[in-house]
VMD Tcl script that draws the C-alpha trace (Angstrom):
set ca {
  {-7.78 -16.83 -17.43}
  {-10.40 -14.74 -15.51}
  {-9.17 -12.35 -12.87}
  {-10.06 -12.47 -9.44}
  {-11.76 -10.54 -7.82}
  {-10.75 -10.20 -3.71}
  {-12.49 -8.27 -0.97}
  {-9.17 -6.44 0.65}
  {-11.15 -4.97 3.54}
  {-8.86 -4.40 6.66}
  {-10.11 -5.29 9.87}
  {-11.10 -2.03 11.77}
  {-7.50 -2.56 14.16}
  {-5.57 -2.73 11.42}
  {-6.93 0.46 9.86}
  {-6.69 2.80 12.57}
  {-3.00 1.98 12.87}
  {-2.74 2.81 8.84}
  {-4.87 5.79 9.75}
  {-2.24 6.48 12.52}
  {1.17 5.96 10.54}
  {3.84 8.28 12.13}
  {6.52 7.81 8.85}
  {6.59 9.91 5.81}
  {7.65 7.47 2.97}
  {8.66 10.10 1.01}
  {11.11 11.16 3.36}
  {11.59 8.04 5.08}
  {11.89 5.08 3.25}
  {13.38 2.86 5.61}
  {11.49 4.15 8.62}
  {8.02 3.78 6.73}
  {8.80 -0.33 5.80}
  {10.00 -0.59 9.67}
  {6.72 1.00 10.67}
  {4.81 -1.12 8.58}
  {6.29 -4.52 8.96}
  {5.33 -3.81 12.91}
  {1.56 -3.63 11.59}
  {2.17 -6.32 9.27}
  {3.40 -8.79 12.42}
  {0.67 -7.44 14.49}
  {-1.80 -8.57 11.35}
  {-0.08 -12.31 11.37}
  {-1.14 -12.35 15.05}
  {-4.94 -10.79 14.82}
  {-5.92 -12.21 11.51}
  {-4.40 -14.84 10.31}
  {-7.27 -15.72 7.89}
  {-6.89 -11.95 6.33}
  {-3.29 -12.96 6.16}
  {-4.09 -16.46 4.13}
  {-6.23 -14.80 1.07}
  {-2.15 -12.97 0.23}
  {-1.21 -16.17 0.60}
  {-3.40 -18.19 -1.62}
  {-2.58 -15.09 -4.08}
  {0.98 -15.78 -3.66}
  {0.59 -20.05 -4.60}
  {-1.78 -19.14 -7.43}
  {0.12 -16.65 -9.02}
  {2.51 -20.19 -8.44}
  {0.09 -21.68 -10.78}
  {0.19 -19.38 -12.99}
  {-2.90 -17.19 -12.60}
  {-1.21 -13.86 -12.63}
  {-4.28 -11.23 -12.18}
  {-6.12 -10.89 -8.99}
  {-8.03 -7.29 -8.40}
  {-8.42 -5.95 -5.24}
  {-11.57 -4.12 -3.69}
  {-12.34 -2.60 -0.57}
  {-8.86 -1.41 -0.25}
  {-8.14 1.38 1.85}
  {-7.57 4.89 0.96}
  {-6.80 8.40 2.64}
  {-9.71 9.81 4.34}
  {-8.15 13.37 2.42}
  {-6.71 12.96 -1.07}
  {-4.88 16.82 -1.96}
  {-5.09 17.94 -4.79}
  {-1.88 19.27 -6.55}
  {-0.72 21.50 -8.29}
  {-0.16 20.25 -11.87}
  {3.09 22.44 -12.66}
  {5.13 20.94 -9.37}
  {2.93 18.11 -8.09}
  {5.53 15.67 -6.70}
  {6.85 18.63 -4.74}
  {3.42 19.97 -3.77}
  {2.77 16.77 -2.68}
  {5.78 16.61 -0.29}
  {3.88 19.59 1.49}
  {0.41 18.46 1.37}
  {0.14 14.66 2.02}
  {0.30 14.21 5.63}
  {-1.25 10.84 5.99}
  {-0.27 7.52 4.04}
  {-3.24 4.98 4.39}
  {-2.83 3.97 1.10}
  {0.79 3.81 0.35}
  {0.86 1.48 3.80}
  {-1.63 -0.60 2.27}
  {0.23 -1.12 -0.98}
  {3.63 -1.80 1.34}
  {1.46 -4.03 3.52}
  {0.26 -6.06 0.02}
  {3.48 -6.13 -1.04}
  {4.77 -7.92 2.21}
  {1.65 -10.13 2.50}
  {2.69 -10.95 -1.28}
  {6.17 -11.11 -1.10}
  {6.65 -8.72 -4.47}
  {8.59 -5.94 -4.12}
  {7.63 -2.09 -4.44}
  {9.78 -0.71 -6.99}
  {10.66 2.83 -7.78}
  {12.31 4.30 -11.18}
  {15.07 7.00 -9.85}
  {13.99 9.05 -13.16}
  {10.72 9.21 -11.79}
  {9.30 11.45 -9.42}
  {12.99 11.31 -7.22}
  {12.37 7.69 -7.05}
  {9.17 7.50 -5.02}
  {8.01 4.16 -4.30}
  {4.72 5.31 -4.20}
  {2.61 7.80 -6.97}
  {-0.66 9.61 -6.76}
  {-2.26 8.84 -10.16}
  {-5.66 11.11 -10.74}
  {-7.69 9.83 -13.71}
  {-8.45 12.27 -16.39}
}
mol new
graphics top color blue
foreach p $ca { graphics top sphere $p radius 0.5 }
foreach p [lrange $ca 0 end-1] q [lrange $ca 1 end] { graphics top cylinder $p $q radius 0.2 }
display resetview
């Protein structure tokens, strides 16, 4: 089965409060999901038909088709770079805005599928800053 391909574009509103996240989910956990299921309820109310493609993602993955890519997705205006030695800790000092990571909690919500961490892995972060080589 072909994957499919779906246009994740927030609307503007939603952005800016991504943009505007207060919680470090690094340090933060619980505080970050709270913050984030208040956007996520605010979403329900603003754009219910952004809120229906995660749900016709959710009954197809039902059905059994398991792959759906995602474009348009939001991303930090600034991505650090870190240093490759310590990079989980330099990236406790340098990230100071979480656009994506609230978009991948906010998918996971829309999607009801979890975010998992490893505790082995960088201090059990639920989220990871991959940079392709």
């Amino acid at each position: 089965m072909e994957p499919k391909i779906i246009s994740a574009q927030l609307p503007n509103a939603v952005l800016r409060k991504l943009v505007a996240l207060t919680v470090n989910p690094y340090t933060d956990i619980r505080g970050f999901i709270r913050e984030v299921s208040t956007i996520m309820q605010g979403l329900r109310k603003s754009a219910p038909k952004y809120c229906k493609v995660f749900e016709n993602i959710v009954a197809e993955r039902a059905q059994n088709h398991k792959v759906h890519i995602l474009r348009n997705c939001p991303i930090d205006k600034d991505i650090p770079v870190y240093c490759k030695k310590q990079p989980v800790e330099d990236k406790y000092q340098k990230k100071t805005t979480f656009v994506g990571e609230g978009f991948l909690l906010l998918v996971s919500m829309l999607t009801r599928a979890p975010i998992l961490a490893y505790e082995t892995r960088n201090n059990g972060d639920f989220f990871h800053d991959v940079y392709a080589q």
